[in-house]
C-alpha positions as CSV (number, residue, x, y, z in Angstrom):
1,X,0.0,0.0,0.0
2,X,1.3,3.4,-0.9
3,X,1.8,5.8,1.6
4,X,0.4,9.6,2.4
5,X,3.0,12.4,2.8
6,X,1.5,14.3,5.7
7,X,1.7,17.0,8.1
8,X,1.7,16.8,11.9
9,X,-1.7,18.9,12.8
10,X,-0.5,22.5,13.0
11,X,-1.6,24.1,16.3
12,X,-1.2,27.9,18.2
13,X,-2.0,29.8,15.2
14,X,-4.5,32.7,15.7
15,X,-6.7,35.3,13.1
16,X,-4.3,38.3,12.5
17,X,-0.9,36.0,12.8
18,X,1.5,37.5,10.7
19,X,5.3,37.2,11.3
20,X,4.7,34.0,13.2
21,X,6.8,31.2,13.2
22,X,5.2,28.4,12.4
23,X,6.8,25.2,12.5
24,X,5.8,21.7,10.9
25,X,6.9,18.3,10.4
26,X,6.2,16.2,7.4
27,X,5.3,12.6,7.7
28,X,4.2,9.3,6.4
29,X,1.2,7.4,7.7
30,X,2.5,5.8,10.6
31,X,3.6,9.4,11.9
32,X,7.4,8.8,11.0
33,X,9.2,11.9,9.9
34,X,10.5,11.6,6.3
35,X,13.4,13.1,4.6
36,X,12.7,16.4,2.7
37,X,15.9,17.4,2.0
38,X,17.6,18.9,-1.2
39,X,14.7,20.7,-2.9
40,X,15.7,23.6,-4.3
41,X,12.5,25.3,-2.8
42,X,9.6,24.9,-1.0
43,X,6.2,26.7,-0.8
44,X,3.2,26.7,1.8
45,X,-0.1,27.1,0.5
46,X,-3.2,27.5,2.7
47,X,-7.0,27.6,2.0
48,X,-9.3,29.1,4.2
49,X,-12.5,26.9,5.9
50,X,-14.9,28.3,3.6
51,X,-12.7,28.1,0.7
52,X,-12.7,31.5,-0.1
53,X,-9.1,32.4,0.2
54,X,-6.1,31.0,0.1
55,X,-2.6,32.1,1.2
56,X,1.0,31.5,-0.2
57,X,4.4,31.7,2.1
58,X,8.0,31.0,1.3
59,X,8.8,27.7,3.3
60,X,12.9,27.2,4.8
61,X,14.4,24.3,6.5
62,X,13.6,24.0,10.1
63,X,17.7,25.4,12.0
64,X,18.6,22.9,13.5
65,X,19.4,20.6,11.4
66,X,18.5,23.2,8.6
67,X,19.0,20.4,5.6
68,X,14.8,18.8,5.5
69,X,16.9,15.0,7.1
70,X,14.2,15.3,10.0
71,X,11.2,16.4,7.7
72,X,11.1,19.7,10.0
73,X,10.2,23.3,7.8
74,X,8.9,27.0,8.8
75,X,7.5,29.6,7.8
76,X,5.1,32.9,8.5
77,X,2.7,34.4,6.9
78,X,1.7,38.0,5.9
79,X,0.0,40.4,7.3
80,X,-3.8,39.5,6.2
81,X,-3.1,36.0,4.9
82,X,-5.2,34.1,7.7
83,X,-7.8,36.3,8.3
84,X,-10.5,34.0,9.4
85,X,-10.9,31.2,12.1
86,X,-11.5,27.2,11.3
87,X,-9.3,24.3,10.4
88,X,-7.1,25.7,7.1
89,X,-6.2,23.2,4.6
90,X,-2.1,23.3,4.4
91,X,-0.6,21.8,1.3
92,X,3.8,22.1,1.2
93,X,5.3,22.0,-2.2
94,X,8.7,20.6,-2.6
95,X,10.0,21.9,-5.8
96,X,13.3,20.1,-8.0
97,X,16.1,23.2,-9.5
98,X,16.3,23.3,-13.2
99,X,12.8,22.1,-14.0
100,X,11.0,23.8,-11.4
101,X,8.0,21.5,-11.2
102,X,7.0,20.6,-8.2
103,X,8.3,16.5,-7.4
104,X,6.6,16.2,-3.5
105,X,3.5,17.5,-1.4
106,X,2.4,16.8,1.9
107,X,-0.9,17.8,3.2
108,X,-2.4,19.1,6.5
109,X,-4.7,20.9,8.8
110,X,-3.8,24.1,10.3
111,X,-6.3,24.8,13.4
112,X,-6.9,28.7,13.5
113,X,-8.4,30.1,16.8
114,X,-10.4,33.5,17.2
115,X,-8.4,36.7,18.0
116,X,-9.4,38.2,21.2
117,X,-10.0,41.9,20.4
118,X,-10.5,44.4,23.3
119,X,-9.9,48.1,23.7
120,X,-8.7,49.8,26.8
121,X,-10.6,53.2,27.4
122,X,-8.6,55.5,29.8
């Protein structure tokens, strides 16, 4: 049986997160961390719960080991990319150098909470 590249759910993210670090770990099946190293890049691209946006982020190797050997990879987004509460699809493209299509994908959830908004009247 062939096996599903995954993500490890990604939790701690809230509406409004920008310049967050967020942190994932690519998997098989049986939860084992796989090997994404040498890719010459990678991007993160999430969809919102109602499908109505999606979001695109520049992904790096996770420092350390900062090569992919333990499947760990980060990234934020912008400012405005998750802009709305509920479990985001997460989809990470592993691109090859010279042809530039993309040779690997793992999938995932991304659980977003609500922002707590208050103001402070003086």
């Amino acid at each position: 049986m062939a096996s599903n590249n995954l993500i490890k759910p990604i939790r701690g993210v809230i509406v409004g997160s920008s310049g967050q670090t967020i942190k994932a770990t690519c998997v098989n099946d049986e939860g084992v961390p796989q090997d994404v190293s040498g890719y010459a890049s990678i991007t993160v691209v999430g969809v919102s719960p109602d499908r109505k946006k999606t979001s695109t982020a520049t992904v790096t190797y996770t420092n350390p080991p900062n090569d992919g050997t333990t499947g760990l990879v980060e990234w934020s987004w912008a400012l405005g990319a998750i802009d709305r509460p509920g479990p985001w699809e997460v989809q990470l493209e592993f691109y090859n150098s010279g042809s530039g299509e993309m040779a690997k994908s793992y999938v995932g959830i991304m659980d977003v909470g609500k922002a707590l908004r208050y103001s402070v009247s003086t």
